[in-house]
KOLNU-943998 format. One record per atom (N, C-alpha, C): residue in three letters; atom name; residue number from 0; z, y, x. Coordinates in pm, whole numbers. Each point is the difference from the previous one (the first is absolute). Layout:
<atoms>
('ALA','CA',NUM,(Z,Y,X))
...
</atoms>
This chain:
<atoms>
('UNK','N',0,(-4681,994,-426))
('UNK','CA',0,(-27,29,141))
('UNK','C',0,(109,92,54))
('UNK','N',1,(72,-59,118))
('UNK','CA',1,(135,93,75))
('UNK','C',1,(-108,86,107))
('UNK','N',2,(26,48,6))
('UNK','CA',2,(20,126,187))
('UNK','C',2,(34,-99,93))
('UNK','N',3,(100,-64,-50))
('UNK','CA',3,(89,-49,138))
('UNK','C',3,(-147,-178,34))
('UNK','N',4,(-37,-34,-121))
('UNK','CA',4,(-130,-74,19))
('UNK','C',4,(-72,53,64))
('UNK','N',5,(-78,130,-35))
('UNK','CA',5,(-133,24,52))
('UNK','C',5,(82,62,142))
('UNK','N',6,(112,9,71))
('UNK','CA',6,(6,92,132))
('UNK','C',6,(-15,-164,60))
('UNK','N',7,(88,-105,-39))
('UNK','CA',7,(-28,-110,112))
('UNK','C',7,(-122,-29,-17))
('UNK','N',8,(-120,-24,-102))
('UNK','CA',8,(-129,-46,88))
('UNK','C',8,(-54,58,41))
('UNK','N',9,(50,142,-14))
('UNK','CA',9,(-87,115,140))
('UNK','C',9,(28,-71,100))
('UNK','N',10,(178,-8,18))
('UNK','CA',10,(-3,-14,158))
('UNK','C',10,(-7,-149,15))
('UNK','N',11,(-36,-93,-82))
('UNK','CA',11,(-24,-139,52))
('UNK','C',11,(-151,-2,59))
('UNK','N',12,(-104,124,-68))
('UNK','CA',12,(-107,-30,-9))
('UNK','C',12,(-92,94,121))
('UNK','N',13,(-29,110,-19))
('UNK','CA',13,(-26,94,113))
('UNK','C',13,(87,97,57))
('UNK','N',14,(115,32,-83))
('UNK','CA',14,(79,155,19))
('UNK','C',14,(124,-27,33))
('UNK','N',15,(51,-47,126))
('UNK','CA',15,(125,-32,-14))
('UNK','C',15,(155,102,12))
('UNK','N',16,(-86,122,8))
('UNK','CA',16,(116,188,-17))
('UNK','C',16,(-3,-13,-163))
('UNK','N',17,(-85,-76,-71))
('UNK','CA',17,(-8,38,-165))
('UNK','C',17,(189,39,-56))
('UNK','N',18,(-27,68,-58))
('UNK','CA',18,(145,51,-48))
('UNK','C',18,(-12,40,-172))
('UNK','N',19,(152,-12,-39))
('UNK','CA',19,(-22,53,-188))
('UNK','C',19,(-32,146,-1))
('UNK','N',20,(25,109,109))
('UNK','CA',20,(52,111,20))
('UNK','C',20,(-191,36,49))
('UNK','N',21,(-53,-68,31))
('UNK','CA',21,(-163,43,34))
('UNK','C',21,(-66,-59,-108))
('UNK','N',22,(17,-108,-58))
('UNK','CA',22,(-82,-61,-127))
('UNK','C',22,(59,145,-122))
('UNK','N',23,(91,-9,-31))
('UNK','CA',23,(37,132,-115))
('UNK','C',23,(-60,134,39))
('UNK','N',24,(-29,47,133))
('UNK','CA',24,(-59,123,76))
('UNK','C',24,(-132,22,-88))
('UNK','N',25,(-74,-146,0))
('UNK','CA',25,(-140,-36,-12))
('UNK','C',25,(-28,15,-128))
('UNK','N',26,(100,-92,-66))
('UNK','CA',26,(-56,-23,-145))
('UNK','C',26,(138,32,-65))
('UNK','N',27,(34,151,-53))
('UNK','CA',27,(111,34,-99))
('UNK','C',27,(44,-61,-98))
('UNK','N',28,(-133,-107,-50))
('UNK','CA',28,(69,-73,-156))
('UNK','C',28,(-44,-186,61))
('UNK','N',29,(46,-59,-72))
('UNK','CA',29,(-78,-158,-22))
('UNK','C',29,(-102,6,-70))
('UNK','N',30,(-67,70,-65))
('UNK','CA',30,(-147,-12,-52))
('UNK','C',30,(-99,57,92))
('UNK','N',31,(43,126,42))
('UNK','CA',31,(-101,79,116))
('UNK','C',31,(-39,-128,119))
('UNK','N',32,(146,-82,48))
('UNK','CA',32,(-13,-97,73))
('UNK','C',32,(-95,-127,-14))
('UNK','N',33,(49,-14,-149))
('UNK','CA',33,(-89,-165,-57))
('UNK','C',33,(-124,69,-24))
('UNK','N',34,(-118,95,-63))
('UNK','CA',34,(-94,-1,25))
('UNK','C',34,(-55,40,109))
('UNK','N',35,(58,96,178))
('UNK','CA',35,(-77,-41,68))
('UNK','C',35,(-7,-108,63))
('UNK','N',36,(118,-117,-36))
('UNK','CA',36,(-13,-150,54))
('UNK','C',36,(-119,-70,-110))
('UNK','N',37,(-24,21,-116))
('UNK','CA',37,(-84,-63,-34))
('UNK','C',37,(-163,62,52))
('UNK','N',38,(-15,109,15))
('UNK','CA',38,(-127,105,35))
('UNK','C',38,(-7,-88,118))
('UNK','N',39,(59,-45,130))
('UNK','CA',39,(-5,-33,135))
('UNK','C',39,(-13,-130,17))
('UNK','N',40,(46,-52,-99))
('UNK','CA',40,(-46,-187,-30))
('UNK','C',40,(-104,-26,-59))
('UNK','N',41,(-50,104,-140))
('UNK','CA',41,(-113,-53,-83))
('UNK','C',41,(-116,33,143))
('UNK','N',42,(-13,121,31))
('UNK','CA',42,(-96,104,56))
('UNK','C',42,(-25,-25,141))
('UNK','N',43,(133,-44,65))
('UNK','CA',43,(-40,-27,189))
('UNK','C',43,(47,-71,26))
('UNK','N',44,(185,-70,3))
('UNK','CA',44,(36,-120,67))
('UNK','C',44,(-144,-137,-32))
('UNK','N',45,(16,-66,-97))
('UNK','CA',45,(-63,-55,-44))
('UNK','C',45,(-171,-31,-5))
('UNK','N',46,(-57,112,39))
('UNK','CA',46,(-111,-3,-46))
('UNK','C',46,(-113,-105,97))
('UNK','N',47,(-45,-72,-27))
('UNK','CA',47,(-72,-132,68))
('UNK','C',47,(-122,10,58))
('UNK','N',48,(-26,128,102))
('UNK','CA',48,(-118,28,81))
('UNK','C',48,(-116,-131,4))
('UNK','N',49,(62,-115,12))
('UNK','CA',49,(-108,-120,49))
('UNK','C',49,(31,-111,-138))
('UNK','N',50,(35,23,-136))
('UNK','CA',50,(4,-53,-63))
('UNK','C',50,(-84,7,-101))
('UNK','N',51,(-49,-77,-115))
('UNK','CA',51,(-83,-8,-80))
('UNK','C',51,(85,95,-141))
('UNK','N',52,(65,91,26))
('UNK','CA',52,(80,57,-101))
('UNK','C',52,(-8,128,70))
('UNK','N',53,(-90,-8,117))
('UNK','CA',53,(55,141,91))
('UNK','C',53,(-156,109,-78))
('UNK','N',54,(-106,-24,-14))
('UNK','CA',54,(-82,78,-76))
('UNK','C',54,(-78,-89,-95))
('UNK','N',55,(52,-96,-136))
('UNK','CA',55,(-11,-2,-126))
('UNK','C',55,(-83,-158,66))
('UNK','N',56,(-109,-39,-145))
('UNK','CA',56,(-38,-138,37))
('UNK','C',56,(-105,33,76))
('UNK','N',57,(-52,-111,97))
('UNK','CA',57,(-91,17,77))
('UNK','C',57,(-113,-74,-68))
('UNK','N',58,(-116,129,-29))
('UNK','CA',58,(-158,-86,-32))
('UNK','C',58,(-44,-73,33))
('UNK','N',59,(-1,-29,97))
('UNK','CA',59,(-70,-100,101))
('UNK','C',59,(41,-123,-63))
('UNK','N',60,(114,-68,-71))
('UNK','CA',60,(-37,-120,-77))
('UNK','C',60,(-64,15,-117))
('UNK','N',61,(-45,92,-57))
('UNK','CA',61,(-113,10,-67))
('UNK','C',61,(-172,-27,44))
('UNK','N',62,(0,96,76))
('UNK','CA',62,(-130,12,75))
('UNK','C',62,(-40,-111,70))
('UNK','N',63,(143,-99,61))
('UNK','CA',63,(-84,-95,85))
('UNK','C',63,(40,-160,-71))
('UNK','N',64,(42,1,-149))
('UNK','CA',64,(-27,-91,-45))
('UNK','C',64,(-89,-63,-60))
('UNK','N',65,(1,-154,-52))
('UNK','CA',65,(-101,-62,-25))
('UNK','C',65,(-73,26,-149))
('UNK','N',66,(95,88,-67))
('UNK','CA',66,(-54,39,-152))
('UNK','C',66,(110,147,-20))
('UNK','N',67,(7,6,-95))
('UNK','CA',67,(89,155,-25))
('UNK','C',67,(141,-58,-67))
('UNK','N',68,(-15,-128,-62))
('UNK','CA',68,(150,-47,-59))
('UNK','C',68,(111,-38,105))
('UNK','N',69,(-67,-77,96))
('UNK','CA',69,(51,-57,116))
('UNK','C',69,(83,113,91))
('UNK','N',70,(-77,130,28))
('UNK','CA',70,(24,114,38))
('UNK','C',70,(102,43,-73))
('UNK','N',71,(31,26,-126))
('UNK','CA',71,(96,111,-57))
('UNK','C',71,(84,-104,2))
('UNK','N',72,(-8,-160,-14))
('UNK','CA',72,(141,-38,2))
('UNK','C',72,(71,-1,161))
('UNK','N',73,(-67,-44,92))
('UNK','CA',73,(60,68,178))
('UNK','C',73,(31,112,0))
('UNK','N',74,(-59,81,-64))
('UNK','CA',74,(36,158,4))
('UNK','C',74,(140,38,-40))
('UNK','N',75,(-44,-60,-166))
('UNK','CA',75,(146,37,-61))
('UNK','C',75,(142,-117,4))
('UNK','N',76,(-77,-82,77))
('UNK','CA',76,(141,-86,19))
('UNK','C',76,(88,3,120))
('UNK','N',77,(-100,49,138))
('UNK','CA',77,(76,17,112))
('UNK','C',77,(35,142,-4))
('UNK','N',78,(-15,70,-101))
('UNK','CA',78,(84,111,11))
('UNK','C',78,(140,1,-105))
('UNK','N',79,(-42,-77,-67))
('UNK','CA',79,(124,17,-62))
('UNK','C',79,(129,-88,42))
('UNK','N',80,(-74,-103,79))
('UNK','CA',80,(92,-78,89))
('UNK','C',80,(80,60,103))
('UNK','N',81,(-80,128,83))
('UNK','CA',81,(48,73,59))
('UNK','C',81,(113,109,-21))
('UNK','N',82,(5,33,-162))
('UNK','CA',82,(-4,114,-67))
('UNK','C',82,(162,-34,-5))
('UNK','N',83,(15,-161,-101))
('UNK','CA',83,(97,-77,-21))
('UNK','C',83,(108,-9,116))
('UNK','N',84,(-54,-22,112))
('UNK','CA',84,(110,-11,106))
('UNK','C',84,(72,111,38))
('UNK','N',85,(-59,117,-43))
('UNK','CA',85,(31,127,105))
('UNK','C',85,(56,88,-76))
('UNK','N',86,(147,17,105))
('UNK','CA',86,(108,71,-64))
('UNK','C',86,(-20,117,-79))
('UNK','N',87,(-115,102,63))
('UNK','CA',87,(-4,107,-119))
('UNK','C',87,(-15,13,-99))
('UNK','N',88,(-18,-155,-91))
('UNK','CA',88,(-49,-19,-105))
('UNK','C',88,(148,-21,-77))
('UNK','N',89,(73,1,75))
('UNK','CA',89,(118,-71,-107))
('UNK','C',89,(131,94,1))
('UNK','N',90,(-80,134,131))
('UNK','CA',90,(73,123,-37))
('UNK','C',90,(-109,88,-111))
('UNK','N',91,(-80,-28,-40))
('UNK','CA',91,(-86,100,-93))
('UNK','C',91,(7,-29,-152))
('UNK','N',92,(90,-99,-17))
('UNK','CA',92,(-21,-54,-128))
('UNK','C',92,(163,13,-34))
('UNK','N',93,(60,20,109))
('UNK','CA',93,(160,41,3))
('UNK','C',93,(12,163,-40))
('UNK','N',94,(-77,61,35))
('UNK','CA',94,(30,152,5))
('UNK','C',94,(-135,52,-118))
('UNK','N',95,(-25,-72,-16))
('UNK','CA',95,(-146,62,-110))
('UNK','C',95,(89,97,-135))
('UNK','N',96,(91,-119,-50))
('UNK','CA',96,(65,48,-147))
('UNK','C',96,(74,129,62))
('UNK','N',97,(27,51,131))
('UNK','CA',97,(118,122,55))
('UNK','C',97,(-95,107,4))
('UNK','N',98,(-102,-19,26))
('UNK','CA',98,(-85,105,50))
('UNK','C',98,(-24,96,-97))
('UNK','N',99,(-9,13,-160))
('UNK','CA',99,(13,100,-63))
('UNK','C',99,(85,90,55))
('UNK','N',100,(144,-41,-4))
('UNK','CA',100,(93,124,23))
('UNK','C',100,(11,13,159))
('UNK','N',101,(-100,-50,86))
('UNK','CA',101,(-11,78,120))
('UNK','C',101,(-164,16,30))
('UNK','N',102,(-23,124,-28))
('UNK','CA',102,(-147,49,3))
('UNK','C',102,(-20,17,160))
('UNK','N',103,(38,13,66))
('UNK','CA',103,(1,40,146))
('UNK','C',103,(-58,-120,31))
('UNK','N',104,(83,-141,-6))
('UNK','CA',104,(-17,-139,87))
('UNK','C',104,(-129,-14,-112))
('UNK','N',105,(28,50,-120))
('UNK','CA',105,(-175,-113,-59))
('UNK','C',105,(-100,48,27))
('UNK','N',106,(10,138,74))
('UNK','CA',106,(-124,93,13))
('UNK','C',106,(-44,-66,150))
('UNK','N',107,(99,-19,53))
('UNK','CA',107,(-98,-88,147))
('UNK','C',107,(25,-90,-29))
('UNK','N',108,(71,-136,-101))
('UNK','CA',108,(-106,-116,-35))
('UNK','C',108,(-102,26,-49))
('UNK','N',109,(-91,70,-15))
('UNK','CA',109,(-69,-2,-107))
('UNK','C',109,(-122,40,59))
('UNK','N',110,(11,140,84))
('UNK','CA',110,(-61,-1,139))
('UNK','C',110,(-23,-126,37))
('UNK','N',111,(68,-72,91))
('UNK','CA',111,(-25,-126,72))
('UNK','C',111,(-121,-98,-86))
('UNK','N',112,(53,-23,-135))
('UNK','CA',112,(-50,-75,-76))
('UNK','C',112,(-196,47,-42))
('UNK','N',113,(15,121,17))
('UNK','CA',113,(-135,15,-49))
('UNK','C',113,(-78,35,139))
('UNK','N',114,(58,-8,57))
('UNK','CA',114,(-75,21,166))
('UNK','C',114,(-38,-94,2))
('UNK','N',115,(57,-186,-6))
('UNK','CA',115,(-57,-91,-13))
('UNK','C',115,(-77,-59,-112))
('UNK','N',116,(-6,62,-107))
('UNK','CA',116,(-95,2,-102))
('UNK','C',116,(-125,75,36))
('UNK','N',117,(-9,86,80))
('UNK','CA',117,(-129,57,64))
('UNK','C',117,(-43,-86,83))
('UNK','N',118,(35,-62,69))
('UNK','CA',118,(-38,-107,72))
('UNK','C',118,(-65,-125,-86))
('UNK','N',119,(61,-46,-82))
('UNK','CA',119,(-79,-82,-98))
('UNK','C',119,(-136,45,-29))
('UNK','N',120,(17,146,-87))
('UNK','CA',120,(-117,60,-48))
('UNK','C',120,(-87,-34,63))
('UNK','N',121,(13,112,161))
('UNK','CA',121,(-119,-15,47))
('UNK','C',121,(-64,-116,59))
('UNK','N',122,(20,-125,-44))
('UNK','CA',122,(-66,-125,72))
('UNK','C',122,(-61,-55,-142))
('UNK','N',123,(62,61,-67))
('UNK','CA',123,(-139,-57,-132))
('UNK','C',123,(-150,9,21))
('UNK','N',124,(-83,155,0))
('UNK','CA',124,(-102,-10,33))
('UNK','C',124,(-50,-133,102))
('UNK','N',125,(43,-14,107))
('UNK','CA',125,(-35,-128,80))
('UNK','C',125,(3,-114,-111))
('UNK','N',126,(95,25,-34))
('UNK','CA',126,(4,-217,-99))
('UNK','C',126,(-138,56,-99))
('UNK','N',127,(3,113,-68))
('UNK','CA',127,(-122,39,-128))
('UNK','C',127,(-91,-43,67))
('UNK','N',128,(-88,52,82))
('UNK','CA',128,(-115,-1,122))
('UNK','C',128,(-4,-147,10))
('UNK','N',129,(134,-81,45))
('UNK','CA',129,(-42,-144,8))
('UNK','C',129,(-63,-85,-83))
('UNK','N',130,(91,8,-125))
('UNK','CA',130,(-34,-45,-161))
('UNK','C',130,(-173,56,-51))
('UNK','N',131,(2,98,46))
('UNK','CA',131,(-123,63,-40))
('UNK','C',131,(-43,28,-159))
('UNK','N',132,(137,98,-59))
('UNK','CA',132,(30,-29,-107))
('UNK','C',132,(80,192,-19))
('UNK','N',133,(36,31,-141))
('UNK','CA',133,(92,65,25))
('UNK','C',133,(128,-27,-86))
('UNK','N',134,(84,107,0))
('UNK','CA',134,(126,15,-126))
('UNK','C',134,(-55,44,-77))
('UNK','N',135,(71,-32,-112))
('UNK','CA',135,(-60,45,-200))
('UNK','C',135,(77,129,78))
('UNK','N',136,(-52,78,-125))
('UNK','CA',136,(28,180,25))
('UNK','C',136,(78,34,2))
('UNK','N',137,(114,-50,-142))
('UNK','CA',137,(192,52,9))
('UNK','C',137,(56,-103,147))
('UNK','N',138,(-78,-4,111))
('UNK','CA',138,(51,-105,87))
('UNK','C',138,(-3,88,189))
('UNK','N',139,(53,141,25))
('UNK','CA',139,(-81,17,71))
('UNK','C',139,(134,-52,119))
('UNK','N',140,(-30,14,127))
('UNK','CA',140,(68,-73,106))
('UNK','C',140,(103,-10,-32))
('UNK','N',141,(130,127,17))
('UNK','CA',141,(100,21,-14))
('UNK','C',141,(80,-60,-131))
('UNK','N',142,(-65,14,-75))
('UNK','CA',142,(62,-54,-104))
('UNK','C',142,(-3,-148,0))
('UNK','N',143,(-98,-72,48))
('UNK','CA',143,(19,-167,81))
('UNK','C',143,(75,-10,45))
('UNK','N',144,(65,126,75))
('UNK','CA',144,(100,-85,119))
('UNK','C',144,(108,70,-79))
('UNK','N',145,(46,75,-70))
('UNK','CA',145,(128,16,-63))
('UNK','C',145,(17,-114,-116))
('UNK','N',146,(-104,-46,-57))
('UNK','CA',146,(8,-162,-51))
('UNK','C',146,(41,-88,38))
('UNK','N',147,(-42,-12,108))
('UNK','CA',147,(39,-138,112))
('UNK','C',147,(113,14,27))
('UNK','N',148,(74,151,60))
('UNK','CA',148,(132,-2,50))
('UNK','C',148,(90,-17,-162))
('UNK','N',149,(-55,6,-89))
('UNK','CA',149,(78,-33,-128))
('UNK','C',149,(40,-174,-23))
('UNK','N',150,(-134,-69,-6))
('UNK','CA',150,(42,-119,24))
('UNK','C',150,(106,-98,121))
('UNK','N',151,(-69,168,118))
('UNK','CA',151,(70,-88,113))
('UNK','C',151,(174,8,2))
('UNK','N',152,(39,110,-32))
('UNK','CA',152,(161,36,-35))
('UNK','C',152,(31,-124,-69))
('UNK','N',153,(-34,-5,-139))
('UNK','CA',153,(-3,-118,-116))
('UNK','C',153,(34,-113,70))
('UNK','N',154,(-93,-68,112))
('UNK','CA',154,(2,-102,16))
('UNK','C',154,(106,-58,84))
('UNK','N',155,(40,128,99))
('UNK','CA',155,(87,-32,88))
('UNK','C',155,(164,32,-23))
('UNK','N',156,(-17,88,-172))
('UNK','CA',156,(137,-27,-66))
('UNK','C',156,(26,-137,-77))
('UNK','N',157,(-117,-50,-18))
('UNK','CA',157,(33,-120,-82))
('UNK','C',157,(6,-138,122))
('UNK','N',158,(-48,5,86))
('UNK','CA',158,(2,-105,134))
('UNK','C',158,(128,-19,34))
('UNK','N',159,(41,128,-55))
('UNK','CA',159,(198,5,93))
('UNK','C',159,(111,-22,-91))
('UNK','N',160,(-56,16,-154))
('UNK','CA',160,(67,-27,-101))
('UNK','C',160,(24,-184,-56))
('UNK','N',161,(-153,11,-29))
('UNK','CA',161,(-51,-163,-30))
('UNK','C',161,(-69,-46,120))
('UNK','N',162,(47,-15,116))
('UNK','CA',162,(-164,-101,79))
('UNK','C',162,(-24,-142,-40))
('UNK','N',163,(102,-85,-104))
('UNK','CA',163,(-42,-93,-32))
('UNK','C',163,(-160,19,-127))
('UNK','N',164,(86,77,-42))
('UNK','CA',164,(-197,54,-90))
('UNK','C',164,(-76,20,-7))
('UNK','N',165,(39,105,137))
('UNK','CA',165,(-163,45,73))
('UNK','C',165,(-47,-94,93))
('UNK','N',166,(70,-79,51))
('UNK','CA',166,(-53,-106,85))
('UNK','C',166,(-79,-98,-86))
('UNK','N',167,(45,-9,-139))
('UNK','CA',167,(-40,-134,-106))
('UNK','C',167,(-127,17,-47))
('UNK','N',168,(-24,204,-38))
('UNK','CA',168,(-96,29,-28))
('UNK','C',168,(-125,16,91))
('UNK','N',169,(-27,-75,145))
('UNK','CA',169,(-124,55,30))
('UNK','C',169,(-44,-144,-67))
('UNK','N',170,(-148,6,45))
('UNK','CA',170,(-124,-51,-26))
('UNK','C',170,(-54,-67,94))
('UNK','N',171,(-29,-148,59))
('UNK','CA',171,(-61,-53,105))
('UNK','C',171,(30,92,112))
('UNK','N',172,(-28,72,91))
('UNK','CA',172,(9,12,114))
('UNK','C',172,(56,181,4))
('UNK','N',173,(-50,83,-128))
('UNK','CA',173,(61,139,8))
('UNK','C',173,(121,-6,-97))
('UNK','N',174,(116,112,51))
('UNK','CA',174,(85,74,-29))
('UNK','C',174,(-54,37,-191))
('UNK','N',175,(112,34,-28))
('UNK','CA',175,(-42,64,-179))
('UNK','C',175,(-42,143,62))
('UNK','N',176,(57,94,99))
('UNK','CA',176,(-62,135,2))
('UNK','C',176,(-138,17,58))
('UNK','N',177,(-9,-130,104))
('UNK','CA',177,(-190,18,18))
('UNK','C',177,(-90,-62,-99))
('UNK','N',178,(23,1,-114))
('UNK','CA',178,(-54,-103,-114))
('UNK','C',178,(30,104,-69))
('UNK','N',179,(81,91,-41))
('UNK','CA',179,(-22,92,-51))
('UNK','C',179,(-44,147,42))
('UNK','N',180,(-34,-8,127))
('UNK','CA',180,(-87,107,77))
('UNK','C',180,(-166,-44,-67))
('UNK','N',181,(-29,-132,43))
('UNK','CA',181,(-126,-47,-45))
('UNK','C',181,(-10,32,-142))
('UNK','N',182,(69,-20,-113))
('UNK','CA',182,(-27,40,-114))
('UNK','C',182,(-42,123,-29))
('UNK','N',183,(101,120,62))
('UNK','CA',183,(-18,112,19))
('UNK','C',183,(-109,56,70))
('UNK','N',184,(-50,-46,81))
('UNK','CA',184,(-112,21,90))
('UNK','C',184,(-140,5,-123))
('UNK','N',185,(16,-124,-86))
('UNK','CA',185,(-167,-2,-87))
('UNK','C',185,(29,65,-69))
('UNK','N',186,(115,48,-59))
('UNK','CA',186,(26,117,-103))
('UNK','C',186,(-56,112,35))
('UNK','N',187,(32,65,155))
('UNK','CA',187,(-52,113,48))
('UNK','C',187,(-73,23,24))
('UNK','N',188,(-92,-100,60))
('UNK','CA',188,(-108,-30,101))
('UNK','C',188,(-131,19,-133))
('UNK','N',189,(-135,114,29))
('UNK','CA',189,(-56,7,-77))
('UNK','C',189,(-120,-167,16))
('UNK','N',190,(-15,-62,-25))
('UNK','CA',190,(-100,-101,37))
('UNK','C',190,(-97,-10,-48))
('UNK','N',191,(-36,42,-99))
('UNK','CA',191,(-79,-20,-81))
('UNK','C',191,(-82,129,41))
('UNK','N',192,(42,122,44))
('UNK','CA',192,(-45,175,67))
('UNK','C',192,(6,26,-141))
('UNK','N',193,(67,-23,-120))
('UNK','CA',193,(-49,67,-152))
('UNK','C',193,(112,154,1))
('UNK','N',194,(29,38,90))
('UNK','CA',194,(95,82,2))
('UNK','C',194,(122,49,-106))
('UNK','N',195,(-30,-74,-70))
('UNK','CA',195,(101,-17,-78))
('UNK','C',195,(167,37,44))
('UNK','N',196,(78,15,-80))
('UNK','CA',196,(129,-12,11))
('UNK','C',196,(29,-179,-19))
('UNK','N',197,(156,-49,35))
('UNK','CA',197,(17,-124,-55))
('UNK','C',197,(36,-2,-161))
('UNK','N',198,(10,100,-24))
('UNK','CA',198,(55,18,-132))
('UNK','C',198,(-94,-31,-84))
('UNK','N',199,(-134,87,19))
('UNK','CA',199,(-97,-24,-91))
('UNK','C',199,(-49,-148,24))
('UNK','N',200,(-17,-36,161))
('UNK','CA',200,(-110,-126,-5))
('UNK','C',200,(99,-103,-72))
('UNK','N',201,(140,-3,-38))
('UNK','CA',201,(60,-77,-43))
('UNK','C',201,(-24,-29,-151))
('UNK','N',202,(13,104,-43))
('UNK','CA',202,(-47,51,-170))
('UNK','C',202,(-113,-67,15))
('UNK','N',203,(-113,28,48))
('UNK','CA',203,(-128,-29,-14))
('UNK','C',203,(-61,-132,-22))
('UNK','N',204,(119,-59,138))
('UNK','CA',204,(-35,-163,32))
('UNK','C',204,(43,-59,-154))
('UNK','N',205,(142,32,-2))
('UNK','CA',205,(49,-89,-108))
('UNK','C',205,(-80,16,-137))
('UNK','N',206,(-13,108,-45))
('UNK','CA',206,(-127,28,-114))
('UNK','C',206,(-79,-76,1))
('UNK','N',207,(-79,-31,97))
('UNK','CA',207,(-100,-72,7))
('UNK','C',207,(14,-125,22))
('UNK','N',208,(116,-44,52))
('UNK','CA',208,(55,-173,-38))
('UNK','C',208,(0,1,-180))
('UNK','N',209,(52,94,-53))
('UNK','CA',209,(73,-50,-134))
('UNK','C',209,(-146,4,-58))
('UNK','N',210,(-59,133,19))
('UNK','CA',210,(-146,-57,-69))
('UNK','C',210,(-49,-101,18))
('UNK','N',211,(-25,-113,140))
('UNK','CA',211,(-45,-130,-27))
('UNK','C',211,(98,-90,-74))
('UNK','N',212,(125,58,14))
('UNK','CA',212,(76,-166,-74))
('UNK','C',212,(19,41,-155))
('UNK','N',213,(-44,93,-23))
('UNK','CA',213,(-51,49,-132))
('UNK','C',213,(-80,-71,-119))
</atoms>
């Protein structure tokens, strides 16, 4: 990245006094510069007030579908469809490996990032209440949705790497990541109310298979 770059799309773009002699005023080094250009792209140019990426997935294809599978795959497919198109995604996966040695820029990604992880959180209770069900115990909100954003990173590094794979791998009508939300979902999801962990009801179940094929 030149100076003499970033002064012409100032002045191609809003600033047309932009000068090298006021950009150097501003920002003394090229790093001070490149993370508040990335802070101002991840955090405000960008950010999609009226988009389905602008506050996390929307419940409502849960709540107003015809079963709960049908739901998490609209849910999790038009967001990740959304997710896929939009440029901040393909600056966050660019600057992720830098951000150790700049604590400043990862401390407000990171901010940003869990601001919208609170937003997830709190729309669980609503989906629980719907299901009429709860989470196994090592399962409480937050930690759902730092799950999900685990798979969801995953999925949208491998979409951009392989999309012939991930495209190969869905299943009739869902994506492989809403097919593996659903998996994840009966893992968590207490159904049975035995409050159990998944750990134990897993132990338990299988025990008791091997004792019948015993």
């Amino acid at each position: 990245m030149r100076i003499e770059d970033v002064v012409a799309v100032a002045r191609h773009s809003q600033n047309p006094t932009a000068s090298k002699k006021a950009l150097v005023n501003r920002w003394p080094t090229r790093d001070e510069f490149i993370c508040d250009a990335i802070i101002h792209t991840m955090l405000y140019r960008d950010r999609p007030e009226d988009e389905a990426l602008a506050d996390g997935p929307q419940v409502h294809h849960l709540l107003e579908a015809e079963n709960v599978s049908s739901g998490v795959i609209k849910l999790v497919d038009s967001f990740t469809e959304a997710l896929l198109s939009h440029p901040r995604t393909y600056l966050l996966a660019h600057i992720a490996p830098l951000l150790p040695r700049h604590p400043d820029l990862a401390a407000k990604v990171v901010e940003g990032a869990r601001g919208a992880q609170l937003v997830w959180t709190s729309r669980f209770p609503l989906f629980i209440e719907h299901l009429g069900c709860r989470f196994r115990p090592e399962w409480p909100a937050a930690r759902v949705t730092m799950s999900l954003q685990v798979l969801l990173d995953g999925f949208v590094i491998r979409s951009r790497v392989d999309p012939e794979a991930v495209q190969a791998a869905r299943w009739e009508s869902a994506s492989l990541l809403a097919d593996t939300v659903i998996a994840f979902l009966i893992g968590i999801l207490d159904l049975p109310g035995t409050e159990q962990s998944a750990r134990a009801w897993l132990d338990i179940q299988l025990a008791q298979h091997r004792s019948q094929d015993s």
